[in-house]
C-alpha positions as a Markdown table, in Angstrom:
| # | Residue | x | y | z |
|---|---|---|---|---|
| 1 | Unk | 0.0 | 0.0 | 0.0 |
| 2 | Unk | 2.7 | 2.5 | 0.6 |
| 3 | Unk | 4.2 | 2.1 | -2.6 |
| 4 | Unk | 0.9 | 3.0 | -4.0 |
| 5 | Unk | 0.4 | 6.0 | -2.3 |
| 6 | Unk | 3.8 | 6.6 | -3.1 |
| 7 | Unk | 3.6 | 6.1 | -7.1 |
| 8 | Unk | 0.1 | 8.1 | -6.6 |
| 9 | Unk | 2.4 | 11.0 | -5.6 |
| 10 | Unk | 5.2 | 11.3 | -7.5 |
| 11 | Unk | 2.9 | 10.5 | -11.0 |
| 12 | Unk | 0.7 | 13.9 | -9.9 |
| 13 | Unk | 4.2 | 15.7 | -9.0 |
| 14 | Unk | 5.4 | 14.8 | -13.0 |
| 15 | Unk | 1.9 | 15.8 | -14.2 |
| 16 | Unk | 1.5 | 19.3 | -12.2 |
| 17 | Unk | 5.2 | 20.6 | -13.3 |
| 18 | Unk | 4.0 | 20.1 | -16.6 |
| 19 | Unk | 0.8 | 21.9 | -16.2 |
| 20 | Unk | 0.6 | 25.8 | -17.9 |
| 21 | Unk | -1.2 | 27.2 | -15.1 |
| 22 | Unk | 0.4 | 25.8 | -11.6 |
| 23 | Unk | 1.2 | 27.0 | -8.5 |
| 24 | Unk | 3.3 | 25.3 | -5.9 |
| 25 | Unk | 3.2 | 26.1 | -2.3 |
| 26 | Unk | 3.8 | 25.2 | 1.8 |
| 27 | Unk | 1.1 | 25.4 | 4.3 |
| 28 | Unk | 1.1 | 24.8 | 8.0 |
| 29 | Unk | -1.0 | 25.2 | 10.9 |
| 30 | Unk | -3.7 | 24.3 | 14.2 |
| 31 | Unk | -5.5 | 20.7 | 13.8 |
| 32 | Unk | -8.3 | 20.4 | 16.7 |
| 33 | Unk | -9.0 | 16.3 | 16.1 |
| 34 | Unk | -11.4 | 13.8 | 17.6 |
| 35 | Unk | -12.4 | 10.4 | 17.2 |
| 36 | Unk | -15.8 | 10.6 | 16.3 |
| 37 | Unk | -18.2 | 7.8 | 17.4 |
| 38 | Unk | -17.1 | 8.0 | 20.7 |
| 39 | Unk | -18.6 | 10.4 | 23.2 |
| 40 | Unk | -16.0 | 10.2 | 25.5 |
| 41 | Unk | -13.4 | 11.7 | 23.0 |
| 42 | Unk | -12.8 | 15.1 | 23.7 |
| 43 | Unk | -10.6 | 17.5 | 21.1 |
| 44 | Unk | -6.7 | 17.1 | 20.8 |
| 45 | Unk | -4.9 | 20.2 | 19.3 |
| 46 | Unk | -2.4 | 18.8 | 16.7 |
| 47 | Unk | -0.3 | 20.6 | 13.9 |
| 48 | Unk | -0.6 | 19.9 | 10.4 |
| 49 | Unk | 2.7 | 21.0 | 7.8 |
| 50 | Unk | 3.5 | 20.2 | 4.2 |
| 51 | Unk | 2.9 | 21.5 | 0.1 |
| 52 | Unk | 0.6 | 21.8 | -2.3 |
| 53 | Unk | 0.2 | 22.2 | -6.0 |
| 54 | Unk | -3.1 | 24.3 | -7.3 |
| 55 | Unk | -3.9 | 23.6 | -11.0 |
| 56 | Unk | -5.9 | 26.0 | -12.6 |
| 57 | Unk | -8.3 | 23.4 | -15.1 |
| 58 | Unk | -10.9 | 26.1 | -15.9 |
| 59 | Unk | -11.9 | 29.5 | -15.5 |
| 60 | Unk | -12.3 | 29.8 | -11.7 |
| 61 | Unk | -12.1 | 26.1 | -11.3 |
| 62 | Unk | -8.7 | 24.8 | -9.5 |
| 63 | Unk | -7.7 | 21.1 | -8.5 |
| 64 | Unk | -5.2 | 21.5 | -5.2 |
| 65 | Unk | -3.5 | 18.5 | -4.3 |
| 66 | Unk | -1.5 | 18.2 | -1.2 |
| 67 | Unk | 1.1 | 16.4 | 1.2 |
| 68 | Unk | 1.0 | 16.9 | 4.8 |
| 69 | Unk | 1.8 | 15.3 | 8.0 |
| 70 | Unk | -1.0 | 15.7 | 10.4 |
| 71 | Unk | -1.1 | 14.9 | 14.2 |
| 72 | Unk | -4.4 | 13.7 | 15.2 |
| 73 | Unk | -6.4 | 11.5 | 17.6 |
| 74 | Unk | -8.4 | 12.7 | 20.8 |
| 75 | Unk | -7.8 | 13.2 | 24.6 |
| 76 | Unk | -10.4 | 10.4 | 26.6 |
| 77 | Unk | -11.6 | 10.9 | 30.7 |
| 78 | Unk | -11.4 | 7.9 | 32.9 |
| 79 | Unk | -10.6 | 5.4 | 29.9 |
| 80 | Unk | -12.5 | 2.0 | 30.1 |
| 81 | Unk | -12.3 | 3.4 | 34.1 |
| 82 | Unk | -8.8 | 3.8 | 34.1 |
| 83 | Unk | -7.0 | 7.2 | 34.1 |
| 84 | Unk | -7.3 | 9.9 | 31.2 |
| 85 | Unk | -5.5 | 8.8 | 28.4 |
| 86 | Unk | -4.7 | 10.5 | 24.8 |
| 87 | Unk | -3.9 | 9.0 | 21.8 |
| 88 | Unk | -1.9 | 10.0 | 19.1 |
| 89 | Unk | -2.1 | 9.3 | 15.7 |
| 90 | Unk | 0.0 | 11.0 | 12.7 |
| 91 | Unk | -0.3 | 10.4 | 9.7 |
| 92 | Unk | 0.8 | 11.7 | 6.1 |
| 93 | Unk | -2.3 | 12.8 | 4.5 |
| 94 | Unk | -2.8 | 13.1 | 0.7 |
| 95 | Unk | -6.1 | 15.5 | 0.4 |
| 96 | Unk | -7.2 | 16.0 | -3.2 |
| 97 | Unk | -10.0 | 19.3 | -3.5 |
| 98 | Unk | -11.7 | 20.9 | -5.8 |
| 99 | Unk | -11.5 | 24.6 | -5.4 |
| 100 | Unk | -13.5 | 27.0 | -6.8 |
| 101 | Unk | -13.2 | 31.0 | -6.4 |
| 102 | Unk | -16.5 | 32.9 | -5.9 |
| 103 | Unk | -14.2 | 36.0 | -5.9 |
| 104 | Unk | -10.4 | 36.8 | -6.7 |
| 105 | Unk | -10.2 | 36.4 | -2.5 |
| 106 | Unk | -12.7 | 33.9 | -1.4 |
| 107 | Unk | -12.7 | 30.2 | -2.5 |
| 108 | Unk | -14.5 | 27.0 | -1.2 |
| 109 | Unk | -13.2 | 23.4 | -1.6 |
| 110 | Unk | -14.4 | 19.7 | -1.5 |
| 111 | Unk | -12.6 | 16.6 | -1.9 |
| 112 | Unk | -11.2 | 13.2 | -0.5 |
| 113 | Unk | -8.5 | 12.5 | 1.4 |
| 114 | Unk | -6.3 | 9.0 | 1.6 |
| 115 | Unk | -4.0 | 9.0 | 4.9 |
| 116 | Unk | -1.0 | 6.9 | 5.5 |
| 117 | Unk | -0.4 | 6.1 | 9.3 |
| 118 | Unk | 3.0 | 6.7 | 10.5 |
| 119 | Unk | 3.2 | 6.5 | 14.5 |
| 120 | Unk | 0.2 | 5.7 | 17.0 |
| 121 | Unk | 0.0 | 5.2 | 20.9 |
| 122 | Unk | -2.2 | 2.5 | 20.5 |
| 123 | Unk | -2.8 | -1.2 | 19.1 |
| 124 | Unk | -5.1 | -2.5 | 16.5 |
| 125 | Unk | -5.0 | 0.9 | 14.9 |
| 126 | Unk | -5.4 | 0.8 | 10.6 |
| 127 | Unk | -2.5 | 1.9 | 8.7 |
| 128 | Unk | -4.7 | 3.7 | 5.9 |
| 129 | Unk | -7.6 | 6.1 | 6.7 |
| 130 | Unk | -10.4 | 7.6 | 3.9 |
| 131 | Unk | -11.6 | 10.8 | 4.8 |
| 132 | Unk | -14.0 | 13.8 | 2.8 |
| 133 | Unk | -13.0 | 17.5 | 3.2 |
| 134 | Unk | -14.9 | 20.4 | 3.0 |
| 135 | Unk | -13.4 | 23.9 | 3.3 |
| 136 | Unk | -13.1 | 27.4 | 2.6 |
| 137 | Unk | -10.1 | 30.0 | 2.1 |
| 138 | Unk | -9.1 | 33.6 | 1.9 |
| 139 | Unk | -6.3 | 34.9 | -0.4 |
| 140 | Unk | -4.6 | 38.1 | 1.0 |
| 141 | Unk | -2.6 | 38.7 | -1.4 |
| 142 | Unk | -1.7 | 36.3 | -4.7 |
| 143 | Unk | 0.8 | 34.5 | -2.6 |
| 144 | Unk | -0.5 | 35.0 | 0.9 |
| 145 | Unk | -3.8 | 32.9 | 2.2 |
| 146 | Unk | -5.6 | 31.3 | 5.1 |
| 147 | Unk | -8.3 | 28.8 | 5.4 |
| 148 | Unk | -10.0 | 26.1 | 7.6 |
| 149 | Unk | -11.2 | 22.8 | 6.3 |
| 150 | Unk | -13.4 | 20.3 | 8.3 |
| 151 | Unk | -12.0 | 16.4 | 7.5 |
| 152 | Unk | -14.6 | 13.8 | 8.0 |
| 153 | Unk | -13.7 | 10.2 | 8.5 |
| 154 | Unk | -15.1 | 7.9 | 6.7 |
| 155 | Unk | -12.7 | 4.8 | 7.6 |
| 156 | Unk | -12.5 | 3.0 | 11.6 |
| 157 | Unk | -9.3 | 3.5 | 13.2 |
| 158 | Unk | -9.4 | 1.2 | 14.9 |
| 159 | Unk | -9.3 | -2.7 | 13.2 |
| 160 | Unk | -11.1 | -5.1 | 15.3 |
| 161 | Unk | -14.4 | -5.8 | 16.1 |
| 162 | Unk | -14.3 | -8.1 | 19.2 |
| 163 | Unk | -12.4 | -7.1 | 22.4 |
| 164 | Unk | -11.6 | -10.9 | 23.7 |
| 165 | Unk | -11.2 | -10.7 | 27.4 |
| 166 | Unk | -14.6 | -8.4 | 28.1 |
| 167 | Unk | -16.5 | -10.3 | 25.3 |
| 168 | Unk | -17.8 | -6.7 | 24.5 |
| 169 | Unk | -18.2 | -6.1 | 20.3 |
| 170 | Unk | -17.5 | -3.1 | 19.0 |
| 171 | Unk | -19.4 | -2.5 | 15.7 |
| 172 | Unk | -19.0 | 0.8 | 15.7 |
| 173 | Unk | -16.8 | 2.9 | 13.2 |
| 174 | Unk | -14.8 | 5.0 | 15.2 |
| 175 | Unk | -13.3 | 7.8 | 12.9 |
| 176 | Unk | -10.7 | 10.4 | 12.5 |
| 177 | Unk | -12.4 | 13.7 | 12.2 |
| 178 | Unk | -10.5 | 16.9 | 12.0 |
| 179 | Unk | -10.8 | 21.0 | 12.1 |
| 180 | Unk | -7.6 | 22.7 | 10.4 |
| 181 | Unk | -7.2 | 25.9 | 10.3 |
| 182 | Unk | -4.1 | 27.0 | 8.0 |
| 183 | Unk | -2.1 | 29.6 | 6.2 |
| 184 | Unk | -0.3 | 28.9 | 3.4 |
| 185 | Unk | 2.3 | 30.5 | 1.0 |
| 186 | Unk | 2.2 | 30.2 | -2.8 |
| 187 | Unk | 5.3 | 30.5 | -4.7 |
């Protein structure tokens, strides 16, 4: 699977430095993660850094794709009645949005996301997490911008279904879902 995700990337890096109308850039900034499913899971602050490519494909129509490495997971109170606990997840995330510019300043983006995990806290986590973003961004200048995107999990992150001792199943999907709030610099 990683050299998948691997090829994935370096075939869109060939195919954007190629493109006419591209712009590559760096964006960092806040993550406020939870595990969703879970009311006990309270929000984890987390960082998110990495680059982008925005491809201009029509008009005010752009594809953006990105690298990042994103910390995520959630904080939990008295876990299974033991003390609080956190987990940690990071991951490198490969988001793919469509983004398209009501104005020159103001643009809104949709898109999926495939994740690679690349350090956890915690057993019987999955390796590759699916995700759906949704977000909107603000252009300062032509190379200056913020923006916040909402990530919603659509893959478990966690890959069992029976914990043996308890005899307790867990059917539930228990999911990555994550606020980012970033600024980014086009070059």
């Amino acid at each position: 699977m990683k050299k998948i995700i691997l090829c994935a990337i370096a075939i869109m890096a060939f195919g954007f430095a190629n493109a006419q109308k591209t712009r590559f850039g760096v964006k960092g900034g806040l993550n406020i993660a939870t595990i969703g499913g879970d009311n006990r899971a309270n929000a984890l602050i987390g960082v998110q850094l990495g680059g982008f490519a925005e491809i201009n494909v029509w008009k005010k129509l752009y594809i953006q794709s990105e690298l990042l490495f994103s910390t995520q997971g959630a904080k939990f109170d008295r876990y299974y009645g033991d003390r609080d606990r956190t987990i940690n997840l990071s991951y490198i995330n490969v988001p793919v949005v469509a983004k398209y510019y009501i104005t020159k300043q103001f643009s809104v983006e949709a898109g999926p996301q495939l994740g690679l995990l690349v350090s956890s806290n915690i057993d019987n986590e999955k390796s590759v997490d699916a995700g759906f973003n949704l977000g909107a961004g603000y252009n300062f200048t032509d190379n200056f911008s913020v923006g916040a995107r909402y990530t919603i999990g659509l893959t478990s992150v966690y890959d069992y279904d029976y914990n043996g001792n308890d005899g307790y199943y867990y059917n539930d999907r228990y999911t990555n879902n994550v606020l980012a709030l970033t600024a980014a610099y086009k070059f």
